[in-house]
Each structure stands twice: as structure tokens, then as C-alpha cells.
N, C-alpha and C positions, 0 to 999 in steps of 0.2 A: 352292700356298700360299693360305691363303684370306685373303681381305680384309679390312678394319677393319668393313666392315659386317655381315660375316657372324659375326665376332670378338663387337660387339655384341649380335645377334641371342641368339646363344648364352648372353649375359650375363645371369645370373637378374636379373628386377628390383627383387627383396629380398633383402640378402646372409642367409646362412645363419645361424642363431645358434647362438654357440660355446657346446657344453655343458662349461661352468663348474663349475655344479653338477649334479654327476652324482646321477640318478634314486636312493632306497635300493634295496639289492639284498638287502632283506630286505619279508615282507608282513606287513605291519600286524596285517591281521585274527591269521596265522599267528604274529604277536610276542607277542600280545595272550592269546592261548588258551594259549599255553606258558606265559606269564608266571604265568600264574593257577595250570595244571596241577601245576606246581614247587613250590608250598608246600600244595597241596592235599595232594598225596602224601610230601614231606619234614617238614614245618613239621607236617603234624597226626599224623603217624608218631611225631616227638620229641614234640609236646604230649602224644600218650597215654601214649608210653614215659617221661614224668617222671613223669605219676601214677601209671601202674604199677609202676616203681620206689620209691615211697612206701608202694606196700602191699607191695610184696617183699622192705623194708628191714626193716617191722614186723614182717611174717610172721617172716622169718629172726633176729631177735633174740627175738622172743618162742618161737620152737622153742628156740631156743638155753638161754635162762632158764626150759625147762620151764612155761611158760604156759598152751602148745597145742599140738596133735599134730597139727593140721592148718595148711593157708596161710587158711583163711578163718572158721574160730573164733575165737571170742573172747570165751571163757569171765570172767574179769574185769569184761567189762561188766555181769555178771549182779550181782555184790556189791554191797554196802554200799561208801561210800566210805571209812569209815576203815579196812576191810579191808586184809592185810597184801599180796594179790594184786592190789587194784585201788590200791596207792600202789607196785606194782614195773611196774604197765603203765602208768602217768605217768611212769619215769625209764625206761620202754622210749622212750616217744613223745619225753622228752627227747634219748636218747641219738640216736634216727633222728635228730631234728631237729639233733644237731649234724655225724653225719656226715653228712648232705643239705648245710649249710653246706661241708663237707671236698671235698665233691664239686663244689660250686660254684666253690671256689677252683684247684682242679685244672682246670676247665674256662675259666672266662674268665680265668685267668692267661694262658694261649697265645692265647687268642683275640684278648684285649688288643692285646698284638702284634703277632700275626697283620695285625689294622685298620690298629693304627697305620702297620706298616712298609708294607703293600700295596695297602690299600684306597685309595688316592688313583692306585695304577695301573692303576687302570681307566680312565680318561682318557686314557688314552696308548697299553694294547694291546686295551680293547675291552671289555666287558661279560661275555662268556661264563665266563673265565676267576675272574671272580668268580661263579661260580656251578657251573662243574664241581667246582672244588678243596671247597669244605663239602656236595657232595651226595656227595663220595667218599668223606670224613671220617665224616659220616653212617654211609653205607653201613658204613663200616669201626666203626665204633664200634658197632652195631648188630648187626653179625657177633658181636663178642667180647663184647657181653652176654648175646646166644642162646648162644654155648658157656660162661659164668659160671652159666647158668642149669642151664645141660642138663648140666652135668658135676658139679652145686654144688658151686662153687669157693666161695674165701671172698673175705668182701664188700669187699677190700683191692683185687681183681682189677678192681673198677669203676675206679679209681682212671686208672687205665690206658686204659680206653674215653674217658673222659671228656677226658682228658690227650689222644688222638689226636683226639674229632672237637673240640676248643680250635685243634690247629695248623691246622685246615682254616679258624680263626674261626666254624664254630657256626654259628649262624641268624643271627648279626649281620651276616658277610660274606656271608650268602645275599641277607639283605637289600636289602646294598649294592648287588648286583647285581641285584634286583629293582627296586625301586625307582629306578635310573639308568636302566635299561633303559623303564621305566616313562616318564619326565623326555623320554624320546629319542623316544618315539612321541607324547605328549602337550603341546601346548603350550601350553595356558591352565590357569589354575590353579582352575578348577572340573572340568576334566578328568580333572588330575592327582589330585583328591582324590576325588572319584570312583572310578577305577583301582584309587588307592591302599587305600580302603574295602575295593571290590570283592574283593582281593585278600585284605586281611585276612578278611573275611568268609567267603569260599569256603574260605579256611585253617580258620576256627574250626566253619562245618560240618561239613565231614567230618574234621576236630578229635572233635567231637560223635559221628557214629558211628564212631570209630576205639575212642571210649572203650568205648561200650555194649558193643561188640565184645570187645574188652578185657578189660571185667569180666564178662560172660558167660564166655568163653572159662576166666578166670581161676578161677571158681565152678565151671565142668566138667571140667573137664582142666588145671586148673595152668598154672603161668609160665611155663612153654615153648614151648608153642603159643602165648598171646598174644604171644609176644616174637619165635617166627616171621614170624606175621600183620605185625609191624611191622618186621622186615628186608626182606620183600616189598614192602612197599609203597616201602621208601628202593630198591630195587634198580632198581625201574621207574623211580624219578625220577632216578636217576641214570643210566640207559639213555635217559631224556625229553632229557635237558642235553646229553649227550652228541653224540646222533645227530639231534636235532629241532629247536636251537636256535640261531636265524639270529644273527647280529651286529648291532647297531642302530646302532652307533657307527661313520659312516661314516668312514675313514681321512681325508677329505680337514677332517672335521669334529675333528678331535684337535690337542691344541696342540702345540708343539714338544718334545720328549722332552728332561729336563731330566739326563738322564746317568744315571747308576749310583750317584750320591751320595744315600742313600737322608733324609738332611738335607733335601732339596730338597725333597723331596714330604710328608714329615712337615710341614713349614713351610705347603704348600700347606692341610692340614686346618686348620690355627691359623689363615691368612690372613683369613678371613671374621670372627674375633673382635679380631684385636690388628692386623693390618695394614691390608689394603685399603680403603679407602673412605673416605668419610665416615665422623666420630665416630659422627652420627645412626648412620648404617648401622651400623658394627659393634656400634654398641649394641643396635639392633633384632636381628640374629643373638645377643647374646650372651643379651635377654630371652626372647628365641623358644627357646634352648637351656636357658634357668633353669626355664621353662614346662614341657619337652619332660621337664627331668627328676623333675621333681617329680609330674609325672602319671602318669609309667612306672612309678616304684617303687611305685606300689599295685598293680599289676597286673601287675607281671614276673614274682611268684612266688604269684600265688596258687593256681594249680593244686596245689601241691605243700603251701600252708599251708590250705587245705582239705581238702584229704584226709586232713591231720592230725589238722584239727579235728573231720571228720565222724569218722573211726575211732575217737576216744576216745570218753571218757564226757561229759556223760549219752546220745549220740546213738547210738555205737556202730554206726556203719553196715557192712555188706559189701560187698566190690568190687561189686557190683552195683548197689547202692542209689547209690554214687557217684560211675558209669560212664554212670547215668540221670540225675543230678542234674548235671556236668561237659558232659552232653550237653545239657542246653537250655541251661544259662547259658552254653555257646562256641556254640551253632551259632542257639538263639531272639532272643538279643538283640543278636548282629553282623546278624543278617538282616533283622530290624524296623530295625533302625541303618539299615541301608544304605537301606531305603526312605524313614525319617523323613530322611536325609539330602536325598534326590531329591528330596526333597519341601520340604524347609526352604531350597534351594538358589533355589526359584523365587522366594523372597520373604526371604532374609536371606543376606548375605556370610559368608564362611566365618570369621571371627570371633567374629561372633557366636552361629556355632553352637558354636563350639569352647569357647565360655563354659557353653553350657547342657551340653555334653558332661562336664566337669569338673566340674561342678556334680552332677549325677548320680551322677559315681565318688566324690565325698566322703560325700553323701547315704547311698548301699549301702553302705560300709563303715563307718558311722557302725550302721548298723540289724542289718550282721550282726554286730556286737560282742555285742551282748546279745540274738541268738537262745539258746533256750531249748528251744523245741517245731518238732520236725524238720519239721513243713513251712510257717515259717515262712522256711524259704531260700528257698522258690521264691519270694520276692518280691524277694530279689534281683536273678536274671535281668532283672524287671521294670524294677527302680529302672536297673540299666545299659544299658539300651537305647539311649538317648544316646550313651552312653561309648566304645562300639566305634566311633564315625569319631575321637575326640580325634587321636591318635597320627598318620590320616592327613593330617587339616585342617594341625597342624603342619610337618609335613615338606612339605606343599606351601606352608606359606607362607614357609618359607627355602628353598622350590626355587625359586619363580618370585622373588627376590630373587640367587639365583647365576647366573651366566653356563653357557650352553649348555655350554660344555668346562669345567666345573667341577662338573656333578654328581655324580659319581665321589667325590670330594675330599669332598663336600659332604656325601654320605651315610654317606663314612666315618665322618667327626666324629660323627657321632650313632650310630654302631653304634660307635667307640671310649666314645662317655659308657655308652651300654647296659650296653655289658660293665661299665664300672666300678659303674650302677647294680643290675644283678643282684648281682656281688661284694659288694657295700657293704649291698645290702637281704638278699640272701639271708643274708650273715651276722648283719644285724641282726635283723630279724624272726623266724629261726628261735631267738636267741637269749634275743627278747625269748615266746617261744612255751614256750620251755623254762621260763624262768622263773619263766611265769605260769599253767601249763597247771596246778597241782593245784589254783590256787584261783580265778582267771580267764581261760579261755583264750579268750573273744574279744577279750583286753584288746589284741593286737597289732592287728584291726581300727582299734581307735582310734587306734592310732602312722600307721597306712598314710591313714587317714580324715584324720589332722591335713595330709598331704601333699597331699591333694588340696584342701584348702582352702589350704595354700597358693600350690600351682601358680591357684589362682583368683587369688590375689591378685596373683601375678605377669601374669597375663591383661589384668587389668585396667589395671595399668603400662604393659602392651605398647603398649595404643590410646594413652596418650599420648607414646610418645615414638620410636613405626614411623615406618620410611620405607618411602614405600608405591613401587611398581615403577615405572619409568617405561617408557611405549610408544611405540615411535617410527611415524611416519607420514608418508607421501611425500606433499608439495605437488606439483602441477604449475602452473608458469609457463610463459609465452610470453618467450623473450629478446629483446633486440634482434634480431635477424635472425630472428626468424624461427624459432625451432625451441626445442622442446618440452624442456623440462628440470627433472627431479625434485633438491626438496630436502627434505633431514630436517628435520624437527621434531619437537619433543618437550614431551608433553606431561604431566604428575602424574595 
């Protein structure tokens, strides 16, 4: 039997420290490269496939109304405007524009949903699942426009694609789960916006050459092969989510599972405007969301209200011309963004960049209203160069305002307003596009330009009446006896 001294001996003479918190068993750099890969290949797959869909809506009514006997003529531009062919290729570009509206509503109807009911449980079983379920929708919705194309079926059948990748929630739920994911590796809020840029940007690049691609492909070979070209790429990113993508949200980090009452987690998205906090606080969350929407709707739909604009008269462009033109203004002016951002980051807080950001998207859209002579767009790309961080600056500044087990929830809300903003703009705009396309058609610039000056005004409200984040930080004192003990404090 051994003795007390030997007993001793043996005794380590620092006890062991209990691991508490267990290490992630996911790698950072490994979270960080996926994150980005995921909407480079989904997110810029659907960016081209909505413009492509724009000139495939035209193409097919104007064959239909005996216009043109190909997908990329377009013979009417050639006329006079009071000609009887160039006033049936304005109520062609009407009618697209209002089933592109039909199509929108078939889509973020489910998606709506989709947010509302599930997006808040990612909080509870993890990240992933908010991003397999819309890269499969994807997928699947992408499938069935390659056989619409390649069998030509009639343009009813879209209805149906649109309707499947809605219940997956679309790129709003993709979002959600980007961006949490995003919150979970990152924790300061120059970081997060950062990332979050980062993210957009790499999207709207190869955004950029998905289109060129695109409309090449479209000008050689027809909508077939481009619409392959863009099932391949959601197949890969849905093989990426799949088999490549760690968990960020460590189980021990998740809050209590609030049951199967799906009440309970809807309530959790509301929580940050009507419940929790402070007045201040939810007031700051409900201006940061006034902000968040008024900035979006200029830019939710323009890929699809430029293509309109560029395909009619006087510009009359072909997929090529606006495959070239979609490519620098998504991939030139998110990329100068991202560096003017790095760079405005050293010497101004993310506020105030998010002023000159919006400041920018009122500006461009104010200029393209009354383009005239076709290469005076390319100064658009210009004027937005700012504008590609607004959307990230935002959402990081109600991320670092929510608690670590609430960005799930948190990102819902704003992928639940999205959807309603696309619904709400896509109908408006393309309506207000039909309306005005025989005798002003950049008059809808000035609707989408008015929005962004006022998401400015609301910017401006913000700074007075935010609550700004509070950081906690451990004092150490000496006790009476003798021995070392940490206290919080907190400080604005």
C-alpha cells in the first residue's frame, strides 16, 4: 500500500483544466473557402439564369407573334417608332414583364414560408441544413428548366421550377445559412463585414463570367447549352454542401430546443423588433431593417429590369452585348467595392461607410433613368462601386447587436423582409416598366433612385437613435485573502 507521501508525490501540482469548452471541430480556414465556393457556383448560376430567362421569355413570345424566326434577332429595332411592328415589340416587352412579375410570385410565395417557418432553426440543429435544402431546390429547379428548354414546352412549365426551388426558400434561405455560418467564425464586426462583402463579391464575379458565357453560348448554340452550362455548375455546389461542409455551430453553443410549436421560433424572428430589449434597441433593429429595405429594392431586380431595358428600343442590344455589359457591372464594381471597402475601413466605421454606399445606388439610378446613348451605362458600374458593401455593412450591424445563439433567427428576418421585398418590387417595377416602356422606359430608374434616397434618410435617423454594442471585459483584483479573481465589466 503506498503511503501519503508517495500519494503526494504523485499529486500533479496544477489540477488539470476541465475542458468546458470544447475546441470547434470544424477548420476555419476549411469554413471560410466553402463559404465563399457556395454562392460563387449557386448564387451566380441563378444570377445568369434570371438574365437568361429574360431574353428566353422575349425570344419565345416574339417567335410566337411572328416577329422573328430566330432567339437572337430582332428585327423591329430596325423601324420607325410609330411602326405597327415596333409598338407589338413594346406590348411583347410588356407582356414578359408581366409574366417575369407571375414568376416572381410563384417563387417567393414558398420561399416566404419556407423563412418564416424554418429559418430561425438553424439555431437549434446547425447551419448546414440551411444550405443543403436551397442548393437541392436549385439543383432541381434547374433540371426542369434544361428539359422546358430542350423539349420546348410552353412557358406555363416555368411556373413549376420556380414553385420547387421557393419551397427550398431560394437564395434567401441560402443566405441564411451563409451568413450565420459567416457570424460563427467571425466575431468582430469589421470582420463580419468584410466576409460578408467578400462573399458578395466573389458571387457577383463569377456572376460576371457566368453571364458572358451565357450570352455567348446563347448567340452560338441556343438556350440549351447555356442552361446546361448553369445546371452544372448548381450540381457541383450542391455536391460542395453536401460532402465538403463542416458544421460551425457547436452543439454545446445552441440554445434550448423550444419544441415542435412552430409559434415559438416564428416569435423568436419578431423578438429583436417588438420584444427583447430595450425600447432604444429594438428601435435600432427596427431602423437598421427600414434601412436594409429600402436599399434592397433597388437592386433586387435589376438584372432582369435591364435586360429589358437594354433588349428594347432605342438600344436594342443582343445577348451578347448584355452578357458584357451584366459582366462588369456584377463582377467590376463589387471588386473595387471590396477593396474601397479595406481601405475606408482603416479610417472610417462602418456607418459611415454605409452612407456613402447608398449614396451611390441613388446617384446610378438617378443617371440611368435618362441614358440615351448605349455606352453611356458603362458609367454606371462606376457610380456603384460603393454600393456593393451597403447590404453587407447592414447585416453586420444587427449581427453584432444579436446574441451569438441568435443569428440564425436573425438572418432569418431579413431573408423573410427579402422575399417580401422582391415580391413587392418585382411586381412593382416590372409594372411600372410596362407602363412606361412606349414613351419612358427609364422612368422606373427614378421609382428604384427615389428608394434609395430614402433608405439614406433613414441612415441618417439611425446615428441618432442606435444602440451601440456593449463589450464585456475582465478586471482582475487581488481579494482579501489573497487570491486573484476576475470581474465583468461593461463598457459602451
Amino acid at each position: 500500500m503506498a503511503s501519503s507521501d508517495d500519494r503526494r508525490e504523485k499529486t500533479p501540482l496544477l489540477p488539470r483544466k476541465e475542458r468546458h469548452d470544447k475546441t470547434p471541430s470544424f477548420s476555419v480556414a476549411r469554413a471560410r473557402i466553402v463559404s465563399v465556393v457556395i454562392p460563387v457556383l449557386t448564387l451566380s448560376a441563378a444570377g445568369a439564369n434570371s438574365v437568361m430567362m429574360t431574353q428566353y421569355i422575349v425570344a419565345k413570345l416574339s417567335d410566337k407573334n411572328g416577329l422573328t424566326s430566330n432567339e437572337t434577332a430582332r428585327p423591329p429595332c430596325q423601324v420607325e417608332a410609330n411602326d405597327s411592328r415596333a409598338r407589338e415589340a413594346d406590348e411583347i416587352e410588356a407582356e414578359a414583364s408581366q409574366f417575369l412579375t407571375n414568376l416572381g410570385f410563384s417563387l417567393c410565395g414558398p420561399a416566404f414560408i419556407t423563412c418564416l417557418l424554418f429559418g430561425s432553426y438553424g439555431d437549434y440543429i446547425g447551419r448546414r441544413l440551411n444550405l443543403i435544402l436551397p442548393a437541392f431546390t436549385y439543383l432541381a429547379r434547374m433540371a426542369i428548366t434544361v428539359l422546358i428548354v430542350r423539349l420546348n414546352l410552353d412557358l406555363s412549365y416555368f411556373y413549376l421550377a420556380y414553385s420547387v426551388e421557393g419551397l427550398g426558400g431560394s437564395w434567401f434561405a441560402m443566405l441564411v445559412g451563409l451568413f450565420s455560418l459567416t457570424a460563427d467564425i467571425n466575431k468582430t464586426k469589421s470582420g463580419r463585414t468584410f466576409w460578408m462583402t467578400l462573399i458578395s463579391c466573389s458571387t457577383t464575379v463569377t456572376t460576371a463570367g457566368a453571364n458572358v458565357a451565357v450570352g455567348y453560348l446563347i448567340k452560338q448554340v441556343g438556350f440549351f447549352y447555356a442552361s446546361l452550362l448553369l445546371l452544372g455548375m448548381m450540381g457541383l455546389s450542391f455536391v460542395i454542401v453536401l460532402f465538403s461542409l463542416q458544421e460551425t455551430l457547436p452543439s454545446e453553443k445552441r440554445p434550448r430546443s423550444l419544441g415542435n410549436n412552430p409559434l415559438l421560433y416564428i416569435r423568436r424572428i419578431v423578438s429583436f423588433y417588438l420584444f427583447d430589449g430595450t425600447l432604444r434597441r429594438r428601435a435600432t433593429f427596427c431602423i437598421c431593417m427600414a434601412v436594409f429595405i429600402f436599399g434592397v429594392s433597388s437592386e433586387i431586380n435589376l438584372g432582369s429590369l435591364d435586360s429589358l431595358y437594354q433588349l428594347g428600343r432605342p438600344f436594342c442590344w443582343d445577348s451578347t452585348q448584355i452578357g458584357n455589359y451584366i459582366a462588369i457591372r456584377s463582377a467590376g464594381a463589387p471588386f473595387l467595392g471590396t477593396l474601397l471597402l479595406k481601405l475606408l475601413q482603416n479610417c472610417l466605421p462602418e456607418e459611415k461607410i454605409g452612407l456613402l454606399c447608398i449614396l451611390s445606388q441613388a446617384v446610378a439610378m438617378t443617371f440611368e433613368a435618362f441614358i440615351k446613348v448605349d455606352w453611356y451605362f458603362y458609367f454606371v458600374p462606376v457610380l456603384l462601386i460603393p454600393e456593393s458593401s451597403f447590404c453587407p455593412i447592414v447585416r453586420s450591424l444587427m449581427s453584432v447587436l444579436a446574441g451569438a445563439d441568435q443569428q440564425g433567427a436573425l438572418f432569418a428576418s431579413i431573408a423573410i423582409m427579402e422575399s417580401l421585398c422582391q415580391l413587392v418590387t418585382t411586381t412593382g417595377f416590372n409594372k411600372i416598366y410596362a407602363l412606361t416602356v412606349s414613351y419612358m422606359p427609364g422612368a422606373v430608374y427614378l421609382v428604384m433612385a427615389s428608394f434609395g434616397y430614402t433608405s439614406l434618410i433613414l441612415f441618417c435617423i439611425y446615428f441618432c437613435i442606435r444602440e451601440r454594442p456593449t463589450q464585456q471585459h475582465e478586471l482582475v483584483i487581488n481579494s482579501p485573502e489573497g487570491e486573484k479573481k476576475l470581474l465583468p465589466t461593461i463598457e459602451s
